[in-house]
C-alpha positions as CSV (number, residue, x, y, z in Angstrom):
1,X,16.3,-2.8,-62.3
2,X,15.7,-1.2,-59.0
3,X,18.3,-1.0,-56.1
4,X,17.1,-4.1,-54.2
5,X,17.8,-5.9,-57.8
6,X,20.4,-4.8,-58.3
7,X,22.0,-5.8,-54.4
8,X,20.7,-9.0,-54.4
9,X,21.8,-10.2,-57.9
10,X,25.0,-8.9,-57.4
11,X,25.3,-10.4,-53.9
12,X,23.9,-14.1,-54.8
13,X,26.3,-13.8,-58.3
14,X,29.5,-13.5,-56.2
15,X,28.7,-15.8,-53.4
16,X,27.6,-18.9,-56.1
17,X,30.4,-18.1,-59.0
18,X,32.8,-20.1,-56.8
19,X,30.6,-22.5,-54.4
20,X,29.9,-25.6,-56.2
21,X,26.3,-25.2,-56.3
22,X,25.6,-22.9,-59.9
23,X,25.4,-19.3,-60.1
24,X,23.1,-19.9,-63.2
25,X,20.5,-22.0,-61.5
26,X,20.4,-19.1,-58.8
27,X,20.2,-16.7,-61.4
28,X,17.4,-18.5,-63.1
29,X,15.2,-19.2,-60.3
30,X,15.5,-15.8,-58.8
31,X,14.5,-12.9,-61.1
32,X,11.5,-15.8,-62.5
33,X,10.2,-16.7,-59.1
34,X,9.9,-13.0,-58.1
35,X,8.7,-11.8,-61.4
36,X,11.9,-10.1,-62.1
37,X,12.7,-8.3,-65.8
38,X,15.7,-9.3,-67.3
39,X,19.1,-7.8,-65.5
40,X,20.8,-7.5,-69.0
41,X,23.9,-8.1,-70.9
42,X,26.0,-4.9,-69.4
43,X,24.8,-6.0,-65.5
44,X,25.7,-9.5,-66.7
45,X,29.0,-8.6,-67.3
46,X,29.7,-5.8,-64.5
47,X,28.9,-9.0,-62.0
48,X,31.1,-11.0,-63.6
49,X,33.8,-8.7,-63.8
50,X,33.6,-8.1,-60.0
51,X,34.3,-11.6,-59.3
52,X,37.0,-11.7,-61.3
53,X,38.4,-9.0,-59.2
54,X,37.9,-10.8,-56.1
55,X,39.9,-14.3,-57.0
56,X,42.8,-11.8,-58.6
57,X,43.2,-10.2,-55.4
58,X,42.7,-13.3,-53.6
59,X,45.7,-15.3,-55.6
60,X,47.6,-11.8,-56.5
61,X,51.1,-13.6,-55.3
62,X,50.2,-16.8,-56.6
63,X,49.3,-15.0,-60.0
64,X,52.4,-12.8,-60.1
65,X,54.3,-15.2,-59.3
66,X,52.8,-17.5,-61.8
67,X,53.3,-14.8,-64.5
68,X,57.0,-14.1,-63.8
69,X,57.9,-17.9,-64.1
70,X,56.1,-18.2,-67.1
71,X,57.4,-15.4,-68.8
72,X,60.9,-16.6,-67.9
73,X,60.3,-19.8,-69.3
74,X,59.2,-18.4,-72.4
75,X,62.7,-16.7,-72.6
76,X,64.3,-19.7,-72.3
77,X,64.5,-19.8,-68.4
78,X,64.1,-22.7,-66.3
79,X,60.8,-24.2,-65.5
80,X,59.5,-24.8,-62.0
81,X,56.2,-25.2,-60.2
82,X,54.6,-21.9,-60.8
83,X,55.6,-22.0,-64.6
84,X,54.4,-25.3,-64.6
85,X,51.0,-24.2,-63.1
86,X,50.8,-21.4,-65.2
87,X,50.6,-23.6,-68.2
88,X,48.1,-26.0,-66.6
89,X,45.8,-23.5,-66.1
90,X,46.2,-22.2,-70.0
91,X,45.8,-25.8,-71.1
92,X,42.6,-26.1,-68.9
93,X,41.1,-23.4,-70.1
94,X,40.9,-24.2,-73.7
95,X,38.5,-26.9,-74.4
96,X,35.7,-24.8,-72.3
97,X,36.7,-21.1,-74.1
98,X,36.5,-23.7,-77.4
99,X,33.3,-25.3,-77.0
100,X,32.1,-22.1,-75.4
101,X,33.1,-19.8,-78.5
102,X,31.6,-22.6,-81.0
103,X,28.4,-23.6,-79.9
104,X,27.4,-20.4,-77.5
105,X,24.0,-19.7,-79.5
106,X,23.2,-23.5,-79.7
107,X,23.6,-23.6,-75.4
108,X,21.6,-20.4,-75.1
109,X,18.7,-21.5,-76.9
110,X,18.5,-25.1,-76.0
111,X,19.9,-25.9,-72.6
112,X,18.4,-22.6,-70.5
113,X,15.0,-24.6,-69.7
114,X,14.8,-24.8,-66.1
115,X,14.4,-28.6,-66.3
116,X,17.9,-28.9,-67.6
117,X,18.7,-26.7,-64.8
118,X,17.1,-28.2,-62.0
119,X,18.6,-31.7,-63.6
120,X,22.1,-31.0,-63.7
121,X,21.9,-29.4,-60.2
122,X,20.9,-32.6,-58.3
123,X,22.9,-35.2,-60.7
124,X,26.0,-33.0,-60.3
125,X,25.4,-32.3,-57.3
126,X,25.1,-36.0,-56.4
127,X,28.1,-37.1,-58.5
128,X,30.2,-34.5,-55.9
129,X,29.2,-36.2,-52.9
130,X,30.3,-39.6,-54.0
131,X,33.4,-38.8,-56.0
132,X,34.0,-36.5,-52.4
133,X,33.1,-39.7,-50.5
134,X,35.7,-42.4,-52.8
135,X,38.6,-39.8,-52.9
136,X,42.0,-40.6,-52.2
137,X,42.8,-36.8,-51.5
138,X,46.4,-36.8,-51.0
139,X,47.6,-34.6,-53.4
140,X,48.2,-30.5,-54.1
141,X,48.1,-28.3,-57.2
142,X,51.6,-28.2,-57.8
143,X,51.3,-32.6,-58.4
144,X,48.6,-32.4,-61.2
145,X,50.1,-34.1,-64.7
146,X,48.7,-33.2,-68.4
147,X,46.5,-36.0,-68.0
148,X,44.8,-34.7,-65.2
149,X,44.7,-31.2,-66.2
150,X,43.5,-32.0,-69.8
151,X,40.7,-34.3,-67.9
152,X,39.9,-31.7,-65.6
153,X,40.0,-28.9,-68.5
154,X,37.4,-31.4,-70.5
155,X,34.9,-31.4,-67.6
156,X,34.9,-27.6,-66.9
157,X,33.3,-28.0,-70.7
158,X,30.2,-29.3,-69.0
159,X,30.0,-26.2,-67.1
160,X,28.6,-24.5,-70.1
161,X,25.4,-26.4,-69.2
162,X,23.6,-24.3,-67.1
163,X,23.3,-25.9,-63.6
164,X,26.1,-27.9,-63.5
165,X,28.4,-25.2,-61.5
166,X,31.8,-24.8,-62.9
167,X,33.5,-24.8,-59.5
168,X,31.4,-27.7,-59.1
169,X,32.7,-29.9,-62.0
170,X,36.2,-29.0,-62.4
171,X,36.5,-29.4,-58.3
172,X,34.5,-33.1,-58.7
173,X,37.1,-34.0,-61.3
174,X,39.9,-33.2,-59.1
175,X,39.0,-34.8,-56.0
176,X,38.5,-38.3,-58.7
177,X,42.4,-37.4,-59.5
178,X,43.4,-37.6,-56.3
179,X,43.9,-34.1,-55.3
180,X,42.9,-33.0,-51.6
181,X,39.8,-30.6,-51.1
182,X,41.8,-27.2,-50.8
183,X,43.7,-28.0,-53.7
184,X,40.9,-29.3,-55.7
185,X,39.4,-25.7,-54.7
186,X,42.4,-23.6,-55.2
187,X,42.9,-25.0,-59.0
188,X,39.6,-24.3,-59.9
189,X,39.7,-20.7,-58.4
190,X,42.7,-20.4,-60.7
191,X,41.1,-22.0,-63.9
192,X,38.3,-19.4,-63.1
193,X,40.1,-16.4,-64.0
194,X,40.9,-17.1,-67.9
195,X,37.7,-18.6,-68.4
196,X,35.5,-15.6,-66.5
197,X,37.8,-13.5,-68.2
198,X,37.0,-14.7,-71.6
199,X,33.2,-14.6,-70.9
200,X,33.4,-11.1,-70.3
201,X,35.2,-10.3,-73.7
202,X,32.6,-12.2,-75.7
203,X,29.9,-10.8,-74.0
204,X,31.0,-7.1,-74.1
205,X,31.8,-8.0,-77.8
206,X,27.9,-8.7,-77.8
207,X,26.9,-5.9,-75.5
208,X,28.0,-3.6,-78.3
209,X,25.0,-4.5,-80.3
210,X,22.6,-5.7,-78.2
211,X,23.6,-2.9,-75.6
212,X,21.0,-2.2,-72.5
213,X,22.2,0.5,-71.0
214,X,22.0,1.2,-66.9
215,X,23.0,3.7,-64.7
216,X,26.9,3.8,-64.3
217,X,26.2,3.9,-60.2
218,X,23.7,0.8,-60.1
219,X,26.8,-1.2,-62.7
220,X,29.7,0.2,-59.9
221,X,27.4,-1.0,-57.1
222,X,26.7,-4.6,-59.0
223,X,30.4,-4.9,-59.2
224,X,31.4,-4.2,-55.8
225,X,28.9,-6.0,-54.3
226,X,29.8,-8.8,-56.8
227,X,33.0,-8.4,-55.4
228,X,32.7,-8.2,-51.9
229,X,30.8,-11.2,-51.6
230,X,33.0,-13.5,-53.8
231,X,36.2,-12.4,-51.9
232,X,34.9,-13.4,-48.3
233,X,33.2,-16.6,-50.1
234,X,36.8,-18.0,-51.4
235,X,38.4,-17.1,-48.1
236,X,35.7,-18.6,-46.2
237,X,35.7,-21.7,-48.1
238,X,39.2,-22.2,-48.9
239,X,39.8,-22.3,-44.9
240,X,36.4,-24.7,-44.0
241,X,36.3,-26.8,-47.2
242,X,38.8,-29.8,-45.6
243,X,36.4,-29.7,-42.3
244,X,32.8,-29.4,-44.1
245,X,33.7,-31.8,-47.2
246,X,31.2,-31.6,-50.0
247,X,28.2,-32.2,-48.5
248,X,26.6,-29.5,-47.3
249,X,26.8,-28.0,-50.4
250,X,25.5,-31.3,-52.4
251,X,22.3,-31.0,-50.1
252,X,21.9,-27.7,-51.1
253,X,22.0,-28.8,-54.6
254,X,19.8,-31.0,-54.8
255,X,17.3,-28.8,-52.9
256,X,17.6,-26.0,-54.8
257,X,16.7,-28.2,-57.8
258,X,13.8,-29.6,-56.5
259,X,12.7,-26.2,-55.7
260,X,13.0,-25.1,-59.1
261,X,11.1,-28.0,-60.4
262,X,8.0,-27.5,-57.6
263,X,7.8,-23.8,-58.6
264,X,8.7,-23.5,-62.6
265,X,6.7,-26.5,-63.6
């Protein structure tokens, strides 16, 4: 991977990891429509890891807060929102981290054909708009029940499908429950961490066989660029999302999937 690669992978990786419009279709339109190689496993994960970095510094007082009040519940303290929160975002993690650990080499090898990508792009990407359209949106993070989180946590599984955004389908679910745009957004910034995180550990569990090696300066630059990008997207979007709704992004979606279908098939 050269320099320009390496920037513009990293860049489009942070910006799309928490839009709801799929960082995987990007990634697998980009590096086939320009004749790209392969980034890698270790690039793969040096991306990822910068995003990760972004939405931790992002929530850092919501985590830490989130962390303390969980830890003192498991002493026996006494619960409140942010221990509450905590555990929602544990429980919501679990049936994607489940699937994901399970069938992994089944999803690899059968749902990467950039039909299935372009597919779930537009229908997701549709099923946004009108859930975005219906929504009640009166509610905040702090509201959500087992029900919902468990609901939302069994969506995030249909992440694992490559087009479908994760953002995308956990934030779609959330707006059905009631929750308003911001908050919808915020809770699946936070479900983002555990499951990016755990991602990272299976994949560097992989990279330690299938290792392809590149230059430690091009993997520090992929993951500040990563990053960069991903911190000013969740800032940006956190403070437009109630005034641009879902659409913009829905258009996009469905664009970007007919463009993969005019130029891969």
């Amino acid at each position: 991977m050269d320099n320009l690669q390496i920037v513009i992978l990293a860049i489009v990786q942070g910006l799309t990891e928490f839009l709801p419009i799929s960082s995987s279709a990007h990634l697998v339109l980009l590096p086939q429509v320009l004749n790209w190689p392969e980034h890698g496993l270790v690039f793969d994960v040096a991306v990822h890891f910068g995003s990760l970095l972004a939405v931790l510094y992002y929530f850092r007082h919501e985590v830490l807060r989130m962390l303390c009040a969980w830890a003192s519940s498991l002493a026996g303290g006494e619960a409140n929102q942010d221990s509450l929160l905590a555990w929602w975002v544990i429980i919501g993690t679990l049936p994607a981290v489940a699937v994901g650990f399970l069938f992994q080499h089944s999803i690899e090898g059968n749902l990467r054909a950039p039909w299935i990508v372009a597919s779930a792009s537009i229908f997701f990407g549709i099923l946004l708009w009108v859930v975005d359209r219906k929504a009640i949106r009166q509610r905040d993070e702090f509201e959500l029940t087992l029900k919902d989180v468990l609901m939302i946590g069994c969506c995030q599984v249909l992440s694992l499908i490559p087009g479908t955004s994760r953002s995308g389908i956990t934030i779609t679910m959330a707006l059905f429950l009631g929750l308003t745009r911001k908050a919808a957004a915020r809770f699946s910034f936070l479900l983002a961490m555990p499951i990016i995180f755990a991602s990272g550990v299976l994949q560097t569990v992989r990279m330690v066989t299938e290792v392809n090696p590149i230059g430690w300066g091009e993997l520090a630059l992929g993951i500040l660029l990563s990053a960069a990008s991903a911190g000013l997207c969740i800032h940006y979007f956190l403070r437009l999302v109630e005034r641009t709704g879902m659409l913009p992004y829905v258009i996009y979606r469905v664009l970007l999937g007919i463009l993969i279908l005019l130029l891969l098939y």
